[in-house]
C-alpha positions as CSV (number, residue, x, y, z in Angstrom):
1,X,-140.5,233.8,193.2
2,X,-137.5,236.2,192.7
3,X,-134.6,235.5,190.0
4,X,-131.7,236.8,190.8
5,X,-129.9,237.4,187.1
6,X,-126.3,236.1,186.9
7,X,-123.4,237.9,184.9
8,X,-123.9,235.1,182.3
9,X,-128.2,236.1,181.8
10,X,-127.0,240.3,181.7
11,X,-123.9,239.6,179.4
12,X,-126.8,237.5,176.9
13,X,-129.6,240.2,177.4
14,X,-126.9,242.8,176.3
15,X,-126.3,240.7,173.3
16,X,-129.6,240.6,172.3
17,X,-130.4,244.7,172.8
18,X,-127.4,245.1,171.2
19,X,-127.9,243.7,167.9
20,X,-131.7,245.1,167.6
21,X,-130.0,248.5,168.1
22,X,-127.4,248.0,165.4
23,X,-130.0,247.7,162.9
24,X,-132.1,251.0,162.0
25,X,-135.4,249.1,161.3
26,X,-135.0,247.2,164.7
27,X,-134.0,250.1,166.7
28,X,-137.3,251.7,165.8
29,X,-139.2,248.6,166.3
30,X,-137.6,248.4,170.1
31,X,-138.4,252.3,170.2
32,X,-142.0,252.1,169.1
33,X,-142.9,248.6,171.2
34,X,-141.5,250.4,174.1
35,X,-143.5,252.6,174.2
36,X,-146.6,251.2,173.4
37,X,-147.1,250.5,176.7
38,X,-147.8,253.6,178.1
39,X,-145.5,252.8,181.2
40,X,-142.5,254.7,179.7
41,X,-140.9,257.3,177.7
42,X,-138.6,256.3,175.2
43,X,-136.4,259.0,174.2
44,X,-133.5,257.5,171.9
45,X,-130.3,258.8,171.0
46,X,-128.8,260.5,167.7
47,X,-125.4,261.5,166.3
48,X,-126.4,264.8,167.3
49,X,-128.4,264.6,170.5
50,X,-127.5,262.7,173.3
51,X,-130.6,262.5,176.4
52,X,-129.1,262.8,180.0
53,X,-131.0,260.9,182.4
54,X,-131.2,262.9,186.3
55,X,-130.7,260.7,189.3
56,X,-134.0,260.9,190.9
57,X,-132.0,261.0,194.3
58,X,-128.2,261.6,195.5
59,X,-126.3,260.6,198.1
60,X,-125.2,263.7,199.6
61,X,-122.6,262.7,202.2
62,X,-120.7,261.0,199.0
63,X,-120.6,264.5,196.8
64,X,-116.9,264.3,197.3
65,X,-116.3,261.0,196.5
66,X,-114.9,260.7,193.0
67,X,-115.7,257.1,192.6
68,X,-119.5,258.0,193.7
69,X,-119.3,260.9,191.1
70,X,-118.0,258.7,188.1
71,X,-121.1,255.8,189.3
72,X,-124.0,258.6,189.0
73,X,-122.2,260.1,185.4
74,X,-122.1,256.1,184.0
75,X,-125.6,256.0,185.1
76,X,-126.6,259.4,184.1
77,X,-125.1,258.4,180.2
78,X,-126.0,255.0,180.0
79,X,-122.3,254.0,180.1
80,X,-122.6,256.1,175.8
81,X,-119.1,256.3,174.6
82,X,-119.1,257.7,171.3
83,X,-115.5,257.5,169.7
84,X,-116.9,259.3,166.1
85,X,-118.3,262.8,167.5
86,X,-121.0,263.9,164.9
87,X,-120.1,267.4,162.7
């Protein structure tokens, strides 16, 4: 049986990753748990390294398409807007 999530279950979800990665202790938790299960790589962000995730495939008749650019940088970053940039 698929679930189709609605904005209201991604807005919640968000919620919830966000507040375990607002706390340090958390964060590492989330990190650590992640990983434990040997089906990814966790590689998390700090003020002074920031990971860019590659597209494993592009669409190359939209390479000229601005809006198709700005989708696969948003995706590439995570949608990461740091306003403080580190020393």
């Amino acid at each position: 049986m698929t679930h189709l999530a609605t904005r209201e279950d991604t807005l919640a979800l968000g919620a919830k990753l966000g507040a375990k990665l607002q706390d340090k202790d958390e964060r590492a938790k989330l990190a650590d748990s992640l990983a434990a299960t040997g089906e990814l790589t966790v590689l998390a962000d700090t003020p002074d390294t920031v990971h860019l995730v590659i597209p494993s495939s592009v669409d190359a008749s939209k390479v000229d398409d601005e809006a198709y650019l700005e989708e696969l940088g948003k995706r590439a970053l995570g949608s990461c807007v740091y306003h403080i940039q580190p020393d």
